[in-house]
MDAnalysis code that builds the backbone (N, CA, C; Angstrom):
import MDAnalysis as mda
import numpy as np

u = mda.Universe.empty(663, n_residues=221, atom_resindex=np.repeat(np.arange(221), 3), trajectory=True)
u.add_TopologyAttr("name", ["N", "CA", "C"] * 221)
u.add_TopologyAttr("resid", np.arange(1, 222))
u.add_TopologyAttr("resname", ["UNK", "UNK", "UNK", "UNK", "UNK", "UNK", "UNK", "UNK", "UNK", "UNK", "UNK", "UNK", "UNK", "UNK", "UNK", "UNK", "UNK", "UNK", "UNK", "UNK", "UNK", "UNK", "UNK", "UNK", "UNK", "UNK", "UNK", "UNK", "UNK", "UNK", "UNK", "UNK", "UNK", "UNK", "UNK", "UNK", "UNK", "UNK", "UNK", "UNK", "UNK", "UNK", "UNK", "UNK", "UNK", "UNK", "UNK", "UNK", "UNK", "UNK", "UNK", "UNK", "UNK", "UNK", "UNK", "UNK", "UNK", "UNK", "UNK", "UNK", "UNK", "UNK", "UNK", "UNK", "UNK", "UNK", "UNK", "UNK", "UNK", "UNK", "UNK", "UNK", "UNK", "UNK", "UNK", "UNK", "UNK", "UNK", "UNK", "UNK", "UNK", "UNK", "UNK", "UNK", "UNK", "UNK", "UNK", "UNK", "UNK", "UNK", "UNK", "UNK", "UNK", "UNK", "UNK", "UNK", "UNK", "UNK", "UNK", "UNK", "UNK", "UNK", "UNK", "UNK", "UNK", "UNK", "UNK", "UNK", "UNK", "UNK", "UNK", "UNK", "UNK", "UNK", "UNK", "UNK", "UNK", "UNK", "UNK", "UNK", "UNK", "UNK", "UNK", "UNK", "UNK", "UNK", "UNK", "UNK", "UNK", "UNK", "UNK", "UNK", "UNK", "UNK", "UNK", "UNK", "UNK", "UNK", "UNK", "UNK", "UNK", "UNK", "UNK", "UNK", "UNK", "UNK", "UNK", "UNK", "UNK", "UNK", "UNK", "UNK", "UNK", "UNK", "UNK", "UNK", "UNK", "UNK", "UNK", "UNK", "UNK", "UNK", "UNK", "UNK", "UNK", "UNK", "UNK", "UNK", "UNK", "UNK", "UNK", "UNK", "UNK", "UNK", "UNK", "UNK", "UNK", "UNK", "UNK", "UNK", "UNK", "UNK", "UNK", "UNK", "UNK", "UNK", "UNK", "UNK", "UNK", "UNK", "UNK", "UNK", "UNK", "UNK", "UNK", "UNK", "UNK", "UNK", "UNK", "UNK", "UNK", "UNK", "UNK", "UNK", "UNK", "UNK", "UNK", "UNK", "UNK", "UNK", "UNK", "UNK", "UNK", "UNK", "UNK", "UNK", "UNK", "UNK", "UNK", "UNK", "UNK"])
u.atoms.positions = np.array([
    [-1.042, 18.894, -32.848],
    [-1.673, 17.786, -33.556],
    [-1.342, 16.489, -32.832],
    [-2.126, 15.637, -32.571],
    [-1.726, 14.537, -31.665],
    [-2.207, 13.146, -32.738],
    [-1.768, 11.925, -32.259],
    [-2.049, 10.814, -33.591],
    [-2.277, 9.416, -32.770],
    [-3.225, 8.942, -33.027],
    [-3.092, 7.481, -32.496],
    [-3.276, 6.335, -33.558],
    [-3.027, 5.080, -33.214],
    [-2.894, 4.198, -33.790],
    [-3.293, 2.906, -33.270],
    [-4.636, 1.977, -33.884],
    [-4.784, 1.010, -33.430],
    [-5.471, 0.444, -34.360],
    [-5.665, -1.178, -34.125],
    [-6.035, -2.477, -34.653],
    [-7.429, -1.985, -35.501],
    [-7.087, -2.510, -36.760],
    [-8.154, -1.836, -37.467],
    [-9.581, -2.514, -37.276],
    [-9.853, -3.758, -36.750],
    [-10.562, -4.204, -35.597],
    [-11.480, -3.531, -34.893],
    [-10.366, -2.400, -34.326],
    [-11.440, -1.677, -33.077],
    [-11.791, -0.795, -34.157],
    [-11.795, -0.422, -35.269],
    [-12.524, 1.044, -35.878],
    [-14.143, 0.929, -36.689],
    [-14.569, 2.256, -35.526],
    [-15.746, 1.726, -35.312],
    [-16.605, 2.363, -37.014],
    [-18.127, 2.146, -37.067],
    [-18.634, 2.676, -38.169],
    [-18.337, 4.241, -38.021],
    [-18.649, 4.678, -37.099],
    [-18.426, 6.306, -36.879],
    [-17.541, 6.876, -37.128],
    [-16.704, 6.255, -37.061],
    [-15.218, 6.486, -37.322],
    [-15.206, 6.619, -38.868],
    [-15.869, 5.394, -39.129],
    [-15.345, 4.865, -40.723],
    [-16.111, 6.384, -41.243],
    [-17.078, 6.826, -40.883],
    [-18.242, 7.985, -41.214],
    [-17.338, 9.166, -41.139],
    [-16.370, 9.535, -40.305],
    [-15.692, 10.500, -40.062],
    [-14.883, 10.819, -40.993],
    [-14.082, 9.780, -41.323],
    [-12.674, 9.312, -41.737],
    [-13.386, 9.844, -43.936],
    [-14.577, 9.114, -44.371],
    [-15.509, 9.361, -44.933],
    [-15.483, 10.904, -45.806],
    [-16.097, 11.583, -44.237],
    [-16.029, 13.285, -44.881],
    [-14.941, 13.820, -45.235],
    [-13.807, 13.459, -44.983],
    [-12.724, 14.620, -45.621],
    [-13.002, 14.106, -46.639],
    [-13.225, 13.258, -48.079],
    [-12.925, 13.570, -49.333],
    [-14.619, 13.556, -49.818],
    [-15.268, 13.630, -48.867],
    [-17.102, 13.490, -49.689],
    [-17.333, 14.128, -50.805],
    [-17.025, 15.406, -51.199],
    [-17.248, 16.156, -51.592],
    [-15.833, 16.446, -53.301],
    [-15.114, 15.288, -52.792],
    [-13.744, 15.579, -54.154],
    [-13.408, 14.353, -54.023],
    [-12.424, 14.168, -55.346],
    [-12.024, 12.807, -55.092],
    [-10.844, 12.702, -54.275],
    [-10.269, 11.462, -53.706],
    [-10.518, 10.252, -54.474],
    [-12.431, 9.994, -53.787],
    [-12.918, 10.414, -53.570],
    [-14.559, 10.008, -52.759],
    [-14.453, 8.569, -52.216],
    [-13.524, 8.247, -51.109],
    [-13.364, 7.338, -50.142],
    [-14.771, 7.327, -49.521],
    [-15.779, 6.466, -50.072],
    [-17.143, 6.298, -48.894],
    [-17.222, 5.193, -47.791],
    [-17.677, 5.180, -47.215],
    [-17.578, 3.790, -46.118],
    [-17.389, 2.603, -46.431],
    [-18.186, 2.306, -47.556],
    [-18.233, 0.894, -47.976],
    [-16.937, 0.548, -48.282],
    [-16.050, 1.353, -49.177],
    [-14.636, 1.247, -49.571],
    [-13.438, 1.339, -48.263],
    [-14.068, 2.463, -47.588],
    [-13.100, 2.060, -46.417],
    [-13.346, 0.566, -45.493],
    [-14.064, 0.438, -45.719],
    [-14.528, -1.119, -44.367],
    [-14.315, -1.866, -45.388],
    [-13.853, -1.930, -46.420],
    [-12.992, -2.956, -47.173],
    [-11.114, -3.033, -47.193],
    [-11.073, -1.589, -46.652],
    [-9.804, -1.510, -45.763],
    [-9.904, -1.639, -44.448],
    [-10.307, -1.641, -43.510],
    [-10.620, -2.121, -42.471],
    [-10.257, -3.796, -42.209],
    [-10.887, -4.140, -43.689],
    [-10.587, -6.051, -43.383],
    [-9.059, -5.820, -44.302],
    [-8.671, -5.515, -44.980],
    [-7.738, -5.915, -45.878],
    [-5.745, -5.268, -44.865],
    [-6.450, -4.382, -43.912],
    [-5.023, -3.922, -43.569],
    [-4.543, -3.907, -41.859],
    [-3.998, -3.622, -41.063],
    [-3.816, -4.227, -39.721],
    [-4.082, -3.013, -39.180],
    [-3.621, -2.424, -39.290],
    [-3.309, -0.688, -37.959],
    [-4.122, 0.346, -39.365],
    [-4.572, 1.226, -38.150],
    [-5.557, 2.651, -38.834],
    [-4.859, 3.320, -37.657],
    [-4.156, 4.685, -38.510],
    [-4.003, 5.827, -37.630],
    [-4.578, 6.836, -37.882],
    [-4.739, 8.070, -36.937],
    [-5.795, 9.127, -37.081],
    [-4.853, 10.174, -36.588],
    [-4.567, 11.394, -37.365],
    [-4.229, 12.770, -37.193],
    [-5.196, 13.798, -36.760],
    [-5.234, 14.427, -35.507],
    [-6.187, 15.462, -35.094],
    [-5.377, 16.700, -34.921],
    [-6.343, 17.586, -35.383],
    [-5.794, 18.918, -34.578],
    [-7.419, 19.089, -33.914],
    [-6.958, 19.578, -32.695],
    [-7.621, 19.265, -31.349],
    [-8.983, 18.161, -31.639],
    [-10.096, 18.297, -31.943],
    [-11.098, 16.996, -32.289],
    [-11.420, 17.015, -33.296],
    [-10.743, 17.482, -34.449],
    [-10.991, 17.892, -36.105],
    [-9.958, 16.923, -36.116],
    [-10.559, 15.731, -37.266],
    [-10.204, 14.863, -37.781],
    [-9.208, 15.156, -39.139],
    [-7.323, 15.456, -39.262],
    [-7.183, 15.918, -40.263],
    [-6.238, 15.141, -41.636],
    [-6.266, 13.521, -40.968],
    [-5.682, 12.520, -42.104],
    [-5.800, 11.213, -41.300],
    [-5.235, 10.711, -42.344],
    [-6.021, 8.963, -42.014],
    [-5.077, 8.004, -42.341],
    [-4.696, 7.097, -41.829],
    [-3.978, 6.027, -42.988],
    [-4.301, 4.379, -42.557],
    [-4.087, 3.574, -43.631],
    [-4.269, 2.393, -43.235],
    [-2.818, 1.452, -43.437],
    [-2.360, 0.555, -42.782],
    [-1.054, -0.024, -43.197],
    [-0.690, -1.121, -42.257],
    [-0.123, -1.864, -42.491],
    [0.380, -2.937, -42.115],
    [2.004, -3.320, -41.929],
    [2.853, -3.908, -41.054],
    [4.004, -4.497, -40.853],
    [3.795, -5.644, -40.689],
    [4.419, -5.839, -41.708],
    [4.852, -7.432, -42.186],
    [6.333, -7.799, -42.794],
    [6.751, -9.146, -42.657],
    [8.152, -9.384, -43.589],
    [7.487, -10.117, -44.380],
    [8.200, -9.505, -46.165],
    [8.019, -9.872, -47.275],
    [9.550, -10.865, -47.636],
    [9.274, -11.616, -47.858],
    [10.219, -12.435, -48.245],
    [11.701, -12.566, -47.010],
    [10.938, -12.163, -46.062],
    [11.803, -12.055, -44.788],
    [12.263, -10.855, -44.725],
    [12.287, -9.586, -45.395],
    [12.270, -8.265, -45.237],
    [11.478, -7.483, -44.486],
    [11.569, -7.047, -43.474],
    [10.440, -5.688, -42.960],
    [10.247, -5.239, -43.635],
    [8.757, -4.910, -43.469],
    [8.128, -4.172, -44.194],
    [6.800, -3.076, -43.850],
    [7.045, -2.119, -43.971],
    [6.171, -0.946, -43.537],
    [4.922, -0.970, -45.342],
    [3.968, -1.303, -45.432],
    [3.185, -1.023, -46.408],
    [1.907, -0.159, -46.017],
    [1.932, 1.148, -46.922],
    [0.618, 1.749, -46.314],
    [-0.611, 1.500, -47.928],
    [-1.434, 1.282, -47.190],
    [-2.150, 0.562, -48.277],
    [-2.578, 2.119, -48.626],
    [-3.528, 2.817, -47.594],
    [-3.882, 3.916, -47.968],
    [-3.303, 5.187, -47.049],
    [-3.183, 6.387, -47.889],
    [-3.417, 7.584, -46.770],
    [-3.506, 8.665, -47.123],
    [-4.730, 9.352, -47.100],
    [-5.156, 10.706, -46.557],
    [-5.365, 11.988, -46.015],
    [-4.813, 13.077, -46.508],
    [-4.470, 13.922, -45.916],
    [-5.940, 15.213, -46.365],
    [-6.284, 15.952, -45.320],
    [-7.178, 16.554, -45.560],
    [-6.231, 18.100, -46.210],
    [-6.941, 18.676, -47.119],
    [-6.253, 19.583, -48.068],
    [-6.310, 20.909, -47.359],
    [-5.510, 21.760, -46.310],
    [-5.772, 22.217, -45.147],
    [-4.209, 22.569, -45.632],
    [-4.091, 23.986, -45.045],
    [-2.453, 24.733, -44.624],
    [-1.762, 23.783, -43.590],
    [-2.581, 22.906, -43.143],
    [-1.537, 22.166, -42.135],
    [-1.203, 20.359, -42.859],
    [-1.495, 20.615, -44.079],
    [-1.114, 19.163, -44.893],
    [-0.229, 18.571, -44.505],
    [0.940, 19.564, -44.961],
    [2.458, 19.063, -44.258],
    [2.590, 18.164, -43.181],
    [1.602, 18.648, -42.197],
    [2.461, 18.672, -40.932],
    [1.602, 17.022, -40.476],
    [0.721, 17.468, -40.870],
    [-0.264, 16.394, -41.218],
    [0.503, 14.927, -41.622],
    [0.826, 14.939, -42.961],
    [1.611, 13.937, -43.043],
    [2.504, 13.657, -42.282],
    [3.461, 14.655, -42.107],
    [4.667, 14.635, -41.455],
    [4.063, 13.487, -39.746],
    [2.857, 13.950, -38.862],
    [2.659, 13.322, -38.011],
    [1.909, 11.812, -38.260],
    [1.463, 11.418, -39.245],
    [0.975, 10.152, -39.895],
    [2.520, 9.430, -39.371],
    [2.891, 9.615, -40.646],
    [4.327, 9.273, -41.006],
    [5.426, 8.615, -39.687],
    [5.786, 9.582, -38.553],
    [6.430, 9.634, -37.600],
    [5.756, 8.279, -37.011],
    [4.579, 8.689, -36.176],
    [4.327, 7.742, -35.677],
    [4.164, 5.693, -36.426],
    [4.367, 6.068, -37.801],
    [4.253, 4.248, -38.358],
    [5.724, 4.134, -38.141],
    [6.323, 5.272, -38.557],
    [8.464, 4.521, -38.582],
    [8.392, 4.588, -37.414],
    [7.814, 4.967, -36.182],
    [8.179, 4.422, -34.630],
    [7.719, 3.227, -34.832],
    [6.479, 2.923, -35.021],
    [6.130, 1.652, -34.544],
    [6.921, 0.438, -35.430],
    [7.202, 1.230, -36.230],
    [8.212, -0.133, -37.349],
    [9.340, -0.005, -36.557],
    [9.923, 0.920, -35.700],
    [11.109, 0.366, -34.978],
    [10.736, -0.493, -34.231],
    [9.848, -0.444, -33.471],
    [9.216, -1.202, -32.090],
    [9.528, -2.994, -32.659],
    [9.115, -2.938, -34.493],
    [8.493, -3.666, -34.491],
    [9.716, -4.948, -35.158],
    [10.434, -3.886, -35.648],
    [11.945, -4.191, -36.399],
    [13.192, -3.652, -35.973],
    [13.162, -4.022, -34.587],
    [14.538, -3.321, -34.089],
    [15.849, -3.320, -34.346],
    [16.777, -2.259, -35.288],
    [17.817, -2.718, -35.546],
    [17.867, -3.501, -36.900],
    [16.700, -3.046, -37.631],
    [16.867, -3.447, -38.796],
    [16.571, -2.443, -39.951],
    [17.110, -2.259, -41.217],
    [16.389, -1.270, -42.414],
    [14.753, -2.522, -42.287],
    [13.900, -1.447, -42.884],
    [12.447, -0.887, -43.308],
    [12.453, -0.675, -44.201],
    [11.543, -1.745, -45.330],
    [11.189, -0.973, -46.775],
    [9.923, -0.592, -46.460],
    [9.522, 1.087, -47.113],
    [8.212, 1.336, -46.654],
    [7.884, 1.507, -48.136],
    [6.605, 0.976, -48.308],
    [6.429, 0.954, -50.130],
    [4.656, 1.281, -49.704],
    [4.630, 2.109, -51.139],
    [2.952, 2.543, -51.274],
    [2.641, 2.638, -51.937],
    [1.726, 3.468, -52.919],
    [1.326, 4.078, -54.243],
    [0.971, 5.312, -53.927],
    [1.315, 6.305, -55.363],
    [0.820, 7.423, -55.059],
    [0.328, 8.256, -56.536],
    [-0.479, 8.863, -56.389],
    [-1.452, 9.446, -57.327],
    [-0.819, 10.924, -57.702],
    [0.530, 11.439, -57.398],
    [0.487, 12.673, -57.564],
    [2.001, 12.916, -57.326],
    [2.899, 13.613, -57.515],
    [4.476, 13.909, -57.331],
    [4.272, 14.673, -56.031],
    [3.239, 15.146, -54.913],
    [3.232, 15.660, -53.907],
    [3.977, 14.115, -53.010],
    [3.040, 13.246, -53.132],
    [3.639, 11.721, -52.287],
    [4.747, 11.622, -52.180],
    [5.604, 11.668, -53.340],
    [7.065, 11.854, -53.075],
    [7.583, 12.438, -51.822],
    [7.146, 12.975, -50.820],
    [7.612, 13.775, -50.143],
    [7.208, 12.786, -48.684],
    [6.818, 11.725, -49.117],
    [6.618, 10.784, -48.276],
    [8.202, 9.900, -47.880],
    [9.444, 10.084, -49.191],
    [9.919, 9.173, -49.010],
    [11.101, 10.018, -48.958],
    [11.186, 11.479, -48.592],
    [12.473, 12.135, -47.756],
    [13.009, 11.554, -47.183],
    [14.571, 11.756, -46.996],
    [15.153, 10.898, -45.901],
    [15.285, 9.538, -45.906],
    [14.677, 8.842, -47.342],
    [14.836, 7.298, -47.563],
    [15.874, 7.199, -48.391],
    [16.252, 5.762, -48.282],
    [17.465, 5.512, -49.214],
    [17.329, 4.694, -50.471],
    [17.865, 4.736, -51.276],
    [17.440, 3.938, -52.494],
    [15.951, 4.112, -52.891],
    [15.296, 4.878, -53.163],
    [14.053, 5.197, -53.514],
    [13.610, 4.504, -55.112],
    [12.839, 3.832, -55.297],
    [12.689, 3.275, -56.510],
    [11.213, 3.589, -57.113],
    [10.866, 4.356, -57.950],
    [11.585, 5.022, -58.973],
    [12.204, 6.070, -58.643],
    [13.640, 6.658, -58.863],
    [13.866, 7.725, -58.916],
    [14.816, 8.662, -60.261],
    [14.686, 9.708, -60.445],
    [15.638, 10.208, -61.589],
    [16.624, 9.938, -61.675],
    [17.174, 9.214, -62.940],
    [18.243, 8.868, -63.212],
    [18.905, 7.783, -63.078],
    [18.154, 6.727, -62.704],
    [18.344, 5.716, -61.905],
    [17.483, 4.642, -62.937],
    [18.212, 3.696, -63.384],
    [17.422, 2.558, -64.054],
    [17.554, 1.293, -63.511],
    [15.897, 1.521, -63.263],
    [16.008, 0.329, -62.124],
    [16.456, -1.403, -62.029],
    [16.635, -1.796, -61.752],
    [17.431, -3.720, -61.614],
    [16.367, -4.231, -62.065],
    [16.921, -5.735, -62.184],
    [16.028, -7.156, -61.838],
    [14.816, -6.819, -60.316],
    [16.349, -7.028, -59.715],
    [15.392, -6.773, -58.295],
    [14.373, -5.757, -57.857],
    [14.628, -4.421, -58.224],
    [13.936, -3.415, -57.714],
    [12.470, -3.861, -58.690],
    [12.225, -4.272, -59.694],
    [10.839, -4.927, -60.633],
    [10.480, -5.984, -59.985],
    [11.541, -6.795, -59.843],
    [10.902, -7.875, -58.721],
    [9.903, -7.199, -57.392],
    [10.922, -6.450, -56.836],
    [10.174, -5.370, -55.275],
    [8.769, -4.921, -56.012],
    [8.627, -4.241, -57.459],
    [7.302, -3.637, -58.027],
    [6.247, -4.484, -57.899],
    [6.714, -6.238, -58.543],
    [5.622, -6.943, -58.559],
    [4.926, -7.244, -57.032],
    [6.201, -7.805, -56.175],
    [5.819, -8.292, -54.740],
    [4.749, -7.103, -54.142],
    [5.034, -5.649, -54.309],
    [4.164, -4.985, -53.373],
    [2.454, -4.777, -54.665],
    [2.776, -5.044, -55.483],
    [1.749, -4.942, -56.680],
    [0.500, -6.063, -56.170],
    [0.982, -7.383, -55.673],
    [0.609, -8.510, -55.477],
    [0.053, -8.115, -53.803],
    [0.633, -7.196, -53.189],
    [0.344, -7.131, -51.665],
    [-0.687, -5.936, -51.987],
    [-0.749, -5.037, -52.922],
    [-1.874, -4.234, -53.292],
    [-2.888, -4.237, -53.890],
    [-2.921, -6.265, -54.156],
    [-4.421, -6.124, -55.309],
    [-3.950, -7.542, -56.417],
    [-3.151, -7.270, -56.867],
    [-3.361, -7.820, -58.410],
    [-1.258, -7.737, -58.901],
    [-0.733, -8.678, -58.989],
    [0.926, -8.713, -59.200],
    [0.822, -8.589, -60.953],
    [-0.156, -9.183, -61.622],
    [-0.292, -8.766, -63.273],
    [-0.779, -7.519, -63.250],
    [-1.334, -5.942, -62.409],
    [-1.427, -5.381, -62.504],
    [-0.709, -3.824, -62.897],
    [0.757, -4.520, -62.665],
    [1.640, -3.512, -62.660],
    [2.579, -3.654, -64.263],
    [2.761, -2.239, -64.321],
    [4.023, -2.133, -65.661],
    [5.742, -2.283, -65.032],
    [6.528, -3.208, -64.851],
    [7.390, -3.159, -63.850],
    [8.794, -2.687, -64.913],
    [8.002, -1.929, -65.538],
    [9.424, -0.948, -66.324],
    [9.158, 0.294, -65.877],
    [8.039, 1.029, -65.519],
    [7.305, 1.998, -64.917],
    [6.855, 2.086, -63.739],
    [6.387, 1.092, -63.285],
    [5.982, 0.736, -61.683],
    [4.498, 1.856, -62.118],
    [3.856, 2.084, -63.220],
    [2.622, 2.202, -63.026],
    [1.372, 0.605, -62.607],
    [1.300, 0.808, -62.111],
    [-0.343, 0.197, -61.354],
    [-1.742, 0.411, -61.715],
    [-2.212, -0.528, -62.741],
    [-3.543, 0.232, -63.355],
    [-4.550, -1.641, -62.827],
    [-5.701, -0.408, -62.639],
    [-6.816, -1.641, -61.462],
    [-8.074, -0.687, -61.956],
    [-9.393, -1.296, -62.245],
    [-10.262, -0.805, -62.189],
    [-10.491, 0.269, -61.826],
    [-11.156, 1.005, -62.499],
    [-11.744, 3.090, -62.239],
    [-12.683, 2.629, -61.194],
    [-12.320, 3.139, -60.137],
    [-13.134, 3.628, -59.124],
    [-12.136, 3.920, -57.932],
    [-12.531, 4.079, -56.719],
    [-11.847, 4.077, -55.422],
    [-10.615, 3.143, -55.231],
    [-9.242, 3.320, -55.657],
    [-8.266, 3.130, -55.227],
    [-7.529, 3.210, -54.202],
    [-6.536, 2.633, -53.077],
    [-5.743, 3.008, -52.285],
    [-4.684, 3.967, -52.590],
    [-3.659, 4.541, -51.816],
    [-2.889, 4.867, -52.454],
    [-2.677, 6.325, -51.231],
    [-1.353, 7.119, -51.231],
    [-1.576, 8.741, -50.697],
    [-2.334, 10.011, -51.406],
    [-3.292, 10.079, -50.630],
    [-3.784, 11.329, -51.737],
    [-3.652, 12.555, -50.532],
    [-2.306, 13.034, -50.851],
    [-1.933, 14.355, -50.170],
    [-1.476, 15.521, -50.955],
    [-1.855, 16.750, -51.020],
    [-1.319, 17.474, -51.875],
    [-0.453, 18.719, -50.533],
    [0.607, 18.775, -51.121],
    [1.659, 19.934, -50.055],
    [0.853, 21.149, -50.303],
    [0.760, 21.571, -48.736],
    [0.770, 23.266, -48.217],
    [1.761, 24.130, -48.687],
    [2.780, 23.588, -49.053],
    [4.384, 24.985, -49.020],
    [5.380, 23.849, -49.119],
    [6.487, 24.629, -49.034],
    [7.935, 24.039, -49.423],
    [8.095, 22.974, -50.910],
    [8.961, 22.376, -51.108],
    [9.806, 22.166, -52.411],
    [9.066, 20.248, -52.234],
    [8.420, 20.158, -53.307],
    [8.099, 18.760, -53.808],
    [9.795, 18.240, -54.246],
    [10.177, 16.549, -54.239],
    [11.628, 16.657, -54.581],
    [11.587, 16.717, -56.264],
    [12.700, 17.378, -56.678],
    [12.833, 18.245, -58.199],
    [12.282, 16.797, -59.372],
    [11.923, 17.594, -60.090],
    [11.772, 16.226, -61.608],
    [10.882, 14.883, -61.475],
    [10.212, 14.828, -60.144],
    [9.510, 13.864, -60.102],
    [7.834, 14.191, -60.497],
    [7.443, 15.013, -60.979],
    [6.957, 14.727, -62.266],
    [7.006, 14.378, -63.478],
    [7.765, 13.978, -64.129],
    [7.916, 13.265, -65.015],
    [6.905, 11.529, -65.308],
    [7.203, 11.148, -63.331],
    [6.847, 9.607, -63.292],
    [4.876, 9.953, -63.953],
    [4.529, 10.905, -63.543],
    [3.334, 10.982, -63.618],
    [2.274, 11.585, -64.713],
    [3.230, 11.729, -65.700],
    [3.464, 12.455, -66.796],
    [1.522, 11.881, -67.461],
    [1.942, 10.395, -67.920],
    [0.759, 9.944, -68.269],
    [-0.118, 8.727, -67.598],
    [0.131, 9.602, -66.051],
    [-0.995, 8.649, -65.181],
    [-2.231, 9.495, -65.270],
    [-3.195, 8.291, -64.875],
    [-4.388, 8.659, -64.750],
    [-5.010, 8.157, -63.605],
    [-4.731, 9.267, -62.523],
    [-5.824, 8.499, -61.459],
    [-6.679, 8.167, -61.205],
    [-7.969, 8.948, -61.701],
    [-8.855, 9.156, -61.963],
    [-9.275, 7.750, -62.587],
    [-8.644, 6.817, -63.274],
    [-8.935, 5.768, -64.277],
    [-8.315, 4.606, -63.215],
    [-7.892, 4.566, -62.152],
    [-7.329, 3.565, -61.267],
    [-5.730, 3.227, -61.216],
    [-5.371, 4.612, -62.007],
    [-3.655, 4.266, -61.929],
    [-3.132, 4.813, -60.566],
    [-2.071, 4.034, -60.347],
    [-0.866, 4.130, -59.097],
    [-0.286, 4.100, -59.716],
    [1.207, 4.770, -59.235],
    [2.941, 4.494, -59.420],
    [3.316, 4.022, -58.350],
    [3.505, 2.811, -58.192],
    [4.293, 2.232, -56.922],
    [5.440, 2.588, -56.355],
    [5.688, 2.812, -54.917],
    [7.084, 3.660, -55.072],
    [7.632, 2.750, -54.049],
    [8.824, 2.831, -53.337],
    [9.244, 1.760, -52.206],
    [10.989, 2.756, -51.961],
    [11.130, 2.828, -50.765],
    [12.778, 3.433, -50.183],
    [12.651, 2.237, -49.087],
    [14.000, 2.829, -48.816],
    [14.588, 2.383, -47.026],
    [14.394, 2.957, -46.321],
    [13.843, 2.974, -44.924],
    [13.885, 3.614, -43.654],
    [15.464, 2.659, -43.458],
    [16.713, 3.612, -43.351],
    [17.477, 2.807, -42.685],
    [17.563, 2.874, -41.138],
    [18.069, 1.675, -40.302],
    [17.732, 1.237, -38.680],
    [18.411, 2.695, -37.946],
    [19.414, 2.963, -38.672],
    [20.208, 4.430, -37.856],
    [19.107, 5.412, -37.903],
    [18.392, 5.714, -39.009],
    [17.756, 6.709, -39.009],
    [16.278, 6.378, -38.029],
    [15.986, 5.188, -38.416],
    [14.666, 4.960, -37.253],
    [15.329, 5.360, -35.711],
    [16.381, 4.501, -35.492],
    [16.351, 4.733, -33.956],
    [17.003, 5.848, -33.600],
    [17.363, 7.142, -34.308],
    [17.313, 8.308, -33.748],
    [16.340, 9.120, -34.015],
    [15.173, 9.237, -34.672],
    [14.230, 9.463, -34.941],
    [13.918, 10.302, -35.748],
    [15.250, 10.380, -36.491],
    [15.202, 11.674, -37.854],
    [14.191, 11.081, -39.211],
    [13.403, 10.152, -38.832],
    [12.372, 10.223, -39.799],
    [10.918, 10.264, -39.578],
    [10.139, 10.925, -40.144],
    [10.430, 11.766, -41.439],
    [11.175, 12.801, -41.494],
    [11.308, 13.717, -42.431],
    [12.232, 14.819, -42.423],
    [11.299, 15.768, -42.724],
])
């Protein structure tokens, strides 16, 4: 599987057409018009192939939030395929490289939304993961809910006792990946208990890439 990554700028309509068919047919039904509204709204588009089969997508940006690095993926895509995993797994790799490139020697908050307790598996290997079991979250970590709430749309949009995210029913951002195999992490269904994606809900989630783990390259896991 090989992955590139560039200026969402250069991505052409064909692309946007490509990118398109993996969900035509199911939701979330990402159509062009909605993606070329990510196109303007986010910096870098990466593309997962196995050999010229197009098999995930993401859109995201590095930026410092309040002087924090920050890895935000607005959206990402995984086509529902035995090779999901790996799929993500190569999305993934290649943004925490380029967030080293981009933040050398520093922790990475990578924060997103996600529609499903499969996403979770986005934030292996992170530290301080917010929401997580057992864990009641701060001042600050609600503060972190609103700031990326506000970088996703709408900062009155979020429940920041829940970090649910509710925005108009239709085409949302967010990971819509569901796992091939192995262990989703335990009890994190619960967060999703009474979301509705389908109706425009997210659960906002946000960890650490810490700098040790970027620059030896044990992330993802």
């Amino acid at each position: 599987m090989t992955v590139t990554t560039k200026d969402t700028t250069a991505l052409s309509d064909a692309e946007l057409a490509e990118m398109a068919d993996l969900c035509v047919d199911r939701e979330p039904n990402f159509d062009i018009g909605f993606l070329s509204k990510q196109r303007e709204e986010w910096v870098l588009v990466t593309h997962a192939r196995d050999g010229n089969k197009l098999r995930g997508y993401s859109f995201c940006t590095l930026e410092r939030i309040g002087g924090t690095p920050s890895l935000l993926v607005g959206l990402l895509l995984v086509d529902r395929t035995t090779k999901s995993d790996q799929t993500l797994r190569t999305i993934l790799h290649d943004q925490f490289r380029r967030a080293l490139l981009a933040f050398p020697d520093e922790d990475v908050l990578l924060g997103t939304r996600l529609t499903s307790p499969d996403g979770f598996r986005a934030f292996i290997g992170l530290e301080d993961v917010v929401p997580r079991l057992g864990y009641r979250p701060t001042g600050e970590d609600r503060a972190w809910g609103r700031r990326l709430a506000k970088r996703f749309g709408s900062e009155k949009a979020i429940d920041d006792k829940t970090f649910v995210m509710s925005v108009s029913p239709g085409p949302v951002g967010g990971i819509d990946y569901v796992a091939a195999k192995g262990p989703v992490p335990g009890g994190v269904e619960v967060f999703f208990d009474d979301l509705n994606p389908d109706g425009g809900q997210r659960l906002v989630v946000f960890g650490w890439a810490m700098a040790e783990a970027l620059s030896t390259g044990k992330l993802p896991r």
